[in-house]
C-alpha positions as a LaTeX table, in Angstrom:
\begin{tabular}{lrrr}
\hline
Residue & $x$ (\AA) & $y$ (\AA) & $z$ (\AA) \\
\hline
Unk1 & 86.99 & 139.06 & 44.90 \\
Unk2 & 90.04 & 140.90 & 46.19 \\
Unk3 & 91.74 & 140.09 & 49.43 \\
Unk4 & 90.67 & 143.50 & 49.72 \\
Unk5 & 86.58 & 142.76 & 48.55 \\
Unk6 & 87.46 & 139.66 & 51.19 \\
Unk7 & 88.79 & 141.67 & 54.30 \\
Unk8 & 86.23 & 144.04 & 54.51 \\
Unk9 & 83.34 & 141.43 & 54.41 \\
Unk10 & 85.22 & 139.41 & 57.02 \\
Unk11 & 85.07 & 142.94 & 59.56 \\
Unk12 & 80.85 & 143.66 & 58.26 \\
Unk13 & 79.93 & 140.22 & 59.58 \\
Unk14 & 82.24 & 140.67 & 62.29 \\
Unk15 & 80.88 & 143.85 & 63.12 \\
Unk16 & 84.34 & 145.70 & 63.47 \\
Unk17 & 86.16 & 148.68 & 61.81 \\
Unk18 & 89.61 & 148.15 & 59.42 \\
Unk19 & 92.71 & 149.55 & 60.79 \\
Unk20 & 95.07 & 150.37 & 57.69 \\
Unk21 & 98.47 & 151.38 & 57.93 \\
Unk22 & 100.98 & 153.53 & 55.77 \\
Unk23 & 104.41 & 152.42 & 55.69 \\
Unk24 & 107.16 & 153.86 & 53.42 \\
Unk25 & 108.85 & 150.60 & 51.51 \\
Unk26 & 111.95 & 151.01 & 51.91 \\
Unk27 & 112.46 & 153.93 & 55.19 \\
Unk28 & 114.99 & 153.90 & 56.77 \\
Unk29 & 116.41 & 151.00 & 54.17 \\
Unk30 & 115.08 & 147.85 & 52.98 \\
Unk31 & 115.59 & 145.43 & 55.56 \\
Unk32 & 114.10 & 147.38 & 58.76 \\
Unk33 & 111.51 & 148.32 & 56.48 \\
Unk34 & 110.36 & 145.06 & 55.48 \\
Unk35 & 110.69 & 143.58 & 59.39 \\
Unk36 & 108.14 & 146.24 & 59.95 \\
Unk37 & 105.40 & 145.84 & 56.94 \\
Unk38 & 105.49 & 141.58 & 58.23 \\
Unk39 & 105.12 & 142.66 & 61.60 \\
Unk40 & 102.32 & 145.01 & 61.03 \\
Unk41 & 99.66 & 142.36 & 60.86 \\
Unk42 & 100.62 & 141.12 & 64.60 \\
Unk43 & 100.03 & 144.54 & 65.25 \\
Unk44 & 96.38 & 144.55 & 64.49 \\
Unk45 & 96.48 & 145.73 & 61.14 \\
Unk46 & 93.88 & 144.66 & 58.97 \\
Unk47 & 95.30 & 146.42 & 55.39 \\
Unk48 & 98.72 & 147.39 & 54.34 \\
Unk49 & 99.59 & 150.82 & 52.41 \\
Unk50 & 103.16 & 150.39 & 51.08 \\
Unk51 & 104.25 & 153.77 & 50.12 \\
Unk52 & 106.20 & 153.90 & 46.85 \\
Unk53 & 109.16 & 156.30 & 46.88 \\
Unk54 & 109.06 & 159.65 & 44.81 \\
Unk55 & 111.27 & 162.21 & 44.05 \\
Unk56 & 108.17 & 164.77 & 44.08 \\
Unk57 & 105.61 & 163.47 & 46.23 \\
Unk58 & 103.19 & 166.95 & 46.01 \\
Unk59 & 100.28 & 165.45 & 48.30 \\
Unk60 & 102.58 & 164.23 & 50.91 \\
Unk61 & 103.70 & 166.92 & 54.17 \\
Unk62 & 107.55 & 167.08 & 55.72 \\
Unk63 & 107.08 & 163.62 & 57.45 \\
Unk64 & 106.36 & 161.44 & 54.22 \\
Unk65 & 108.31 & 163.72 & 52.17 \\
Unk66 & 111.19 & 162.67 & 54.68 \\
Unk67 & 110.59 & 159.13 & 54.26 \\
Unk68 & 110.67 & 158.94 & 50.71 \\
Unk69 & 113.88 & 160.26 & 51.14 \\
Unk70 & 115.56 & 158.32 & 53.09 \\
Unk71 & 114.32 & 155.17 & 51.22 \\
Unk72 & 115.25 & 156.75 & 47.62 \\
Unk73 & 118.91 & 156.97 & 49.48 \\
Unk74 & 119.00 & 153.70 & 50.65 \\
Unk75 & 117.94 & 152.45 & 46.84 \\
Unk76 & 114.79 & 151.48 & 47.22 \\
Unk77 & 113.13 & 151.49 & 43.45 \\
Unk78 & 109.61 & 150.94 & 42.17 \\
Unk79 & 111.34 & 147.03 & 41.20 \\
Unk80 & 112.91 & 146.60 & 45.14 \\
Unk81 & 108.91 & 147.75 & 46.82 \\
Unk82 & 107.17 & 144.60 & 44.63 \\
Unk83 & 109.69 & 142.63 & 46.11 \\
Unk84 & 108.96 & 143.38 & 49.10 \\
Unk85 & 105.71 & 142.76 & 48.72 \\
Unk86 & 106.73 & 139.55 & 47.30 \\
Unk87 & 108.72 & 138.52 & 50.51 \\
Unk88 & 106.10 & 139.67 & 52.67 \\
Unk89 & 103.28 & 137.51 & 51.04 \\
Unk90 & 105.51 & 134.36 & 51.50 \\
Unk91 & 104.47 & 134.32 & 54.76 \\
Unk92 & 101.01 & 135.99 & 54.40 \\
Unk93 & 98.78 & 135.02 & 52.01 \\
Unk94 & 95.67 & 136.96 & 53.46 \\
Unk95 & 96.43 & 140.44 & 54.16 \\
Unk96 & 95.74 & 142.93 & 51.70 \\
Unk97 & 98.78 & 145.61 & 50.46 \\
Unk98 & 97.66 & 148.56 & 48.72 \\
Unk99 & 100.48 & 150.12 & 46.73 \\
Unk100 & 100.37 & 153.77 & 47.40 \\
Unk101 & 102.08 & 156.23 & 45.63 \\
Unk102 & 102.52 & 158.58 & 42.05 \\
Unk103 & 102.08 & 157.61 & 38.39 \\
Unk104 & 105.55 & 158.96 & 36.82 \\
Unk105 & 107.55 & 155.51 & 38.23 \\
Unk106 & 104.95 & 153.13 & 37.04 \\
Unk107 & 104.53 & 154.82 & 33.59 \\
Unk108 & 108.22 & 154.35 & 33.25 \\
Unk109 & 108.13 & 150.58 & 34.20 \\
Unk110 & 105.02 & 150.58 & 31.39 \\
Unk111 & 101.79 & 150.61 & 32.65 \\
Unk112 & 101.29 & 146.44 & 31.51 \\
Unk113 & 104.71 & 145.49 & 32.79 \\
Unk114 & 103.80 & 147.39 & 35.84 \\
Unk115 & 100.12 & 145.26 & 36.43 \\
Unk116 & 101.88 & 142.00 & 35.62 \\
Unk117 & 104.67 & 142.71 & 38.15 \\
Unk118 & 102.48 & 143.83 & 40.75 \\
Unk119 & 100.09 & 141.04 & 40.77 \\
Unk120 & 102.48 & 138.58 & 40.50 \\
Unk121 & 104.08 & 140.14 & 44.19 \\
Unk122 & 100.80 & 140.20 & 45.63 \\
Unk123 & 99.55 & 143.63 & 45.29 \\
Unk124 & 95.96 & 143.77 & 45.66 \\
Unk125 & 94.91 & 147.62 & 45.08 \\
Unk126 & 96.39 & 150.23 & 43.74 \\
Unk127 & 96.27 & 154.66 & 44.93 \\
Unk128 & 97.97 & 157.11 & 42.78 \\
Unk129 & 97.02 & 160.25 & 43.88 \\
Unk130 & 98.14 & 162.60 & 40.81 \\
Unk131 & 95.95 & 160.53 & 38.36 \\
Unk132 & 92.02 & 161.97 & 38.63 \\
Unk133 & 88.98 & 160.48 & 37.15 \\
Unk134 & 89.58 & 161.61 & 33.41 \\
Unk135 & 92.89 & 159.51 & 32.72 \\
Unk136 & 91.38 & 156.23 & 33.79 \\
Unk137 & 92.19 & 155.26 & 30.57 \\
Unk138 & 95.88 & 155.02 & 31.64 \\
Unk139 & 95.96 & 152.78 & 34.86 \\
Unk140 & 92.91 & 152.37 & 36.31 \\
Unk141 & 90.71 & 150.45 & 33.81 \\
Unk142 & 93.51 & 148.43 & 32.90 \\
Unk143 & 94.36 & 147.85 & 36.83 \\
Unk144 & 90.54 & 146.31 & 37.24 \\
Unk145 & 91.01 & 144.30 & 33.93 \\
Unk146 & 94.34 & 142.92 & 36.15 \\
Unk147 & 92.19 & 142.14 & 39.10 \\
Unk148 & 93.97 & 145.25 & 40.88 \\
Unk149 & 91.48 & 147.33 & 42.77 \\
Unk150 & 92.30 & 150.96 & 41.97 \\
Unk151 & 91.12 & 153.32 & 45.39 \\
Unk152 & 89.97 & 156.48 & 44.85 \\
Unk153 & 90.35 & 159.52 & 47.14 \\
Unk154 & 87.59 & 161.72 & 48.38 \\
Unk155 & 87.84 & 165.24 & 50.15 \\
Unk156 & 86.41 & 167.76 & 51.62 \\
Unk157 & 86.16 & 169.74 & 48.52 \\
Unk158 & 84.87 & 166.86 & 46.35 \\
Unk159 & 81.09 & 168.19 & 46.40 \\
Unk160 & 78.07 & 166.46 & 45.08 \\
Unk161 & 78.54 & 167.45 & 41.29 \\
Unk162 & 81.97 & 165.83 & 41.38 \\
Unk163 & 81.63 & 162.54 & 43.56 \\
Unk164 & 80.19 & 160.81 & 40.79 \\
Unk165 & 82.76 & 160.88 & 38.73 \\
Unk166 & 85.48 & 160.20 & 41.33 \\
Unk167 & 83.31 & 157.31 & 42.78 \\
Unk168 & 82.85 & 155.99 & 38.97 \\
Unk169 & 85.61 & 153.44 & 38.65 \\
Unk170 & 86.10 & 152.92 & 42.37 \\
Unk171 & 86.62 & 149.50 & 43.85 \\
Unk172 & 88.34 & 147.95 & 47.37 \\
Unk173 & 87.30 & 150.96 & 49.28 \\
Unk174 & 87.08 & 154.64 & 49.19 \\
Unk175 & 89.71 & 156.79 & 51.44 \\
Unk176 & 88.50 & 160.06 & 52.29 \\
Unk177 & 90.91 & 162.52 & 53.11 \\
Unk178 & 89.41 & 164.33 & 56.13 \\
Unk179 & 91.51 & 167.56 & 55.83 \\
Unk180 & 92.22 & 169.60 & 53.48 \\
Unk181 & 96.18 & 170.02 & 52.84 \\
Unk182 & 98.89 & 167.45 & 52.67 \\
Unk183 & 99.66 & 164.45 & 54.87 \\
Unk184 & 100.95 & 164.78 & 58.68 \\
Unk185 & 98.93 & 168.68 & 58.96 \\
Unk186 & 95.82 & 168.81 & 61.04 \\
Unk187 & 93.86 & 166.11 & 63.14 \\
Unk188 & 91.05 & 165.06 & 62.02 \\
Unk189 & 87.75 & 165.86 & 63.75 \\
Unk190 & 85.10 & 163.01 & 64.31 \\
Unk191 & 82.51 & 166.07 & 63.92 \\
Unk192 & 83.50 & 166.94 & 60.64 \\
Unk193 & 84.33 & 163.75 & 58.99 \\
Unk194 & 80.81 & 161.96 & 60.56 \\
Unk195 & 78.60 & 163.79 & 58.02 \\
Unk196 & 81.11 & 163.52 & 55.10 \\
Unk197 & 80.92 & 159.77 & 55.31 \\
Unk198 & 77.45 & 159.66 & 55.74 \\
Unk199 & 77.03 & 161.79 & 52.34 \\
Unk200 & 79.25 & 159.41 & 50.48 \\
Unk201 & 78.15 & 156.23 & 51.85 \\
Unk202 & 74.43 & 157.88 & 49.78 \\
Unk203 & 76.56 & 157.32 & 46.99 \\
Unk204 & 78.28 & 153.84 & 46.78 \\
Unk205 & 78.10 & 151.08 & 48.78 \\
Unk206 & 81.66 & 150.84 & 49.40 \\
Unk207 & 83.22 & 151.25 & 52.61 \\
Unk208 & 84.80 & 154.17 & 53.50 \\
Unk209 & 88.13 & 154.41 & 55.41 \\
Unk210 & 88.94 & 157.97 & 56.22 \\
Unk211 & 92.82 & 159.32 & 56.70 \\
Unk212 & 95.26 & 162.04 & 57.32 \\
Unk213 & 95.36 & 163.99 & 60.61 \\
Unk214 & 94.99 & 160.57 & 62.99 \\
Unk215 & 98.24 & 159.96 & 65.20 \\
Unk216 & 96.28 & 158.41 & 68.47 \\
Unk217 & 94.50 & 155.77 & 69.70 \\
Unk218 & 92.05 & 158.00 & 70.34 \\
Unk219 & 91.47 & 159.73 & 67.60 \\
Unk220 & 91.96 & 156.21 & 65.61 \\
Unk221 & 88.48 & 155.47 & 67.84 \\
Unk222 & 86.70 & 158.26 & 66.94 \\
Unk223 & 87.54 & 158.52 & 63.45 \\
Unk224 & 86.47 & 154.87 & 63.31 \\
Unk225 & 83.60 & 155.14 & 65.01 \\
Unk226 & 82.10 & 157.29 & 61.87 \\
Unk227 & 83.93 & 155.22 & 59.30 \\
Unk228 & 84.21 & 151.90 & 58.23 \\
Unk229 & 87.70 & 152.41 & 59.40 \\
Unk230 & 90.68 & 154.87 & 59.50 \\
Unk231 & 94.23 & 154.86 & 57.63 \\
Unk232 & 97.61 & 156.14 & 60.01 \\
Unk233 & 100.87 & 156.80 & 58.21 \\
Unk234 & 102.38 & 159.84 & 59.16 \\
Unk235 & 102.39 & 159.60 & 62.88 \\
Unk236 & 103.77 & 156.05 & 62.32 \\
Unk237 & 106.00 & 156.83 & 59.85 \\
Unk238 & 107.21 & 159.82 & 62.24 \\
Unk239 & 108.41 & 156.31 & 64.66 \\
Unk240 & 110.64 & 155.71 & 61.96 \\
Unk241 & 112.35 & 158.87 & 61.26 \\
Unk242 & 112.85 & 159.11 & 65.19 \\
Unk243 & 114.99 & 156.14 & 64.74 \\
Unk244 & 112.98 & 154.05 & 66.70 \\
Unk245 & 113.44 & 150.37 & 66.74 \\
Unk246 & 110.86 & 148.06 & 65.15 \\
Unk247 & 109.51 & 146.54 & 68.01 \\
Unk248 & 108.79 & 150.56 & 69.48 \\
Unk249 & 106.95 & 151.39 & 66.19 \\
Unk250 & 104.96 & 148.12 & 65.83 \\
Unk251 & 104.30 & 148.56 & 69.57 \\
Unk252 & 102.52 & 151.76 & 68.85 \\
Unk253 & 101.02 & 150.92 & 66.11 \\
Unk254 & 99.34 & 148.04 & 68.42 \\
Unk255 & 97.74 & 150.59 & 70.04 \\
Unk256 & 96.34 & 153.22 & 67.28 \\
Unk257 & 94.57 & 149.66 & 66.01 \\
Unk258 & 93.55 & 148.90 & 69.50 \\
Unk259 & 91.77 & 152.39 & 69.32 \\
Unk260 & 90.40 & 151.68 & 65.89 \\
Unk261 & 88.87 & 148.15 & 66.74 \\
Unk262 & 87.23 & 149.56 & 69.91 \\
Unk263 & 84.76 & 152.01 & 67.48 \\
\hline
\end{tabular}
């Protein structure tokens, strides 16, 4: 079992919904970066996503895009994110970090270099959004034979014919994306994402977390409410990018999980 597999039976029995939070590693440099990911737990957050910096991150909008920026400036590498991690987890042993991110940096680090690196900073699960179902051959099986859970995406457009195959070598959790388009565009609509859940919780019995378009307490509520729990990272990333100190961000990211644990 995962801390991952752990957290998420800890909030079933206790009958609440799992805050997660995007952070870029890294944004606006290392050291405010990483005072922010050891905060976040304080906050309320129940799962860490550390974003790993990309020259070409194609699923991301302006916000994230932004972010990666700035931390690719600073130097932040693929090598300076697991030790991060790494300094994070010497004073949290329990909360899960999901390493979020695209395949070219870990394929050049080598794909078993990459696993042995990761687990040994304490990464627990694993989203690369370019690499779909048919190349689980590259990462993903060999990120479950690690112990690594490797998180799968689901969206609108992933109908009935195709969830099996995305939901085949799933594990942690499943994120559904509830928009279509890139990160930071639309808000998400309770209404919409309710029976999208619904139809993939017919299909696995893992929980579902649903991102992209949440950037208030409110709508961290709602989206909760129809979800085993909801994922923020632009709007909180947006904080960062304002300049704003990390106190100010973790402040309001103490609110969007307020909003999430009252669902």
């Amino acid at each position: 079992m995962t801390r991952i597999d752990a957290k998420f039976a800890e909030l079933q029995a206790a009958g609440k919904k799992a805050f997660v939070a995007y952070i870029m590693a890294g944004d606006p440099d290392y050291e405010t970066s990483l005072e922010v990911v050891k905060g976040l737990p304080g906050a309320g957050v129940d799962v860490i996503e550390l974003g790993l910096p990309f020259t070409d991150p194609m699923a991301d909008g302006p916000t994230i895009q932004l972010a990666g920026q700035r931390a690719l400036e600073a130097g932040m590498t693929l090598d300076r994110t697991l030790q991060m991690a790494a300094e994070f987890r010497k004073g949290d042993d329990t909360t899960p970090i999901v390493l979020m991110g695209y395949y070219n940096p870990i394929f050049n680090h080598g794909v078993d270099q990459f696993l042995a690196d990761a687990k040994a900073a304490g990464i627990d699960g694993l989203i690369v959004v370019d690499l779909p179902p048919e190349e689980d051959d590259e990462l993903c099986i060999p990120a479950q034979a690690a112990g690594l859970n490797f998180i799968r995406l689901a969206t609108p457009t992933t109908d009935d014919k195709r969830l099996p195959k995305v939901l085949q070598n799933t594990s942690g959790f499943v994120y559904y994306v509830s928009i279509t388009g890139i990160t930071g565009a639309a808000a998400a609509q309770a209404a919409d994402v309710g029976p999208e859940v619904a139809r993939i919780k017919a299909a696995t019995d893992l929980p579902i977390v649903v991102g992209f378009g949440i950037r208030t307490p409110e709508t961290s509520r709602d989206i909760a409410s129809v979800a085993d729990g909801c994922v923020v990272g632009s709007a909180i990333v947006a904080k960062l990018g304002e300049g704003k100190s990390p106190a100010d961000v973790l402040e309001f990211v103490r609110g969007l999980a307020g909003g999430a644990h009252s669902a």
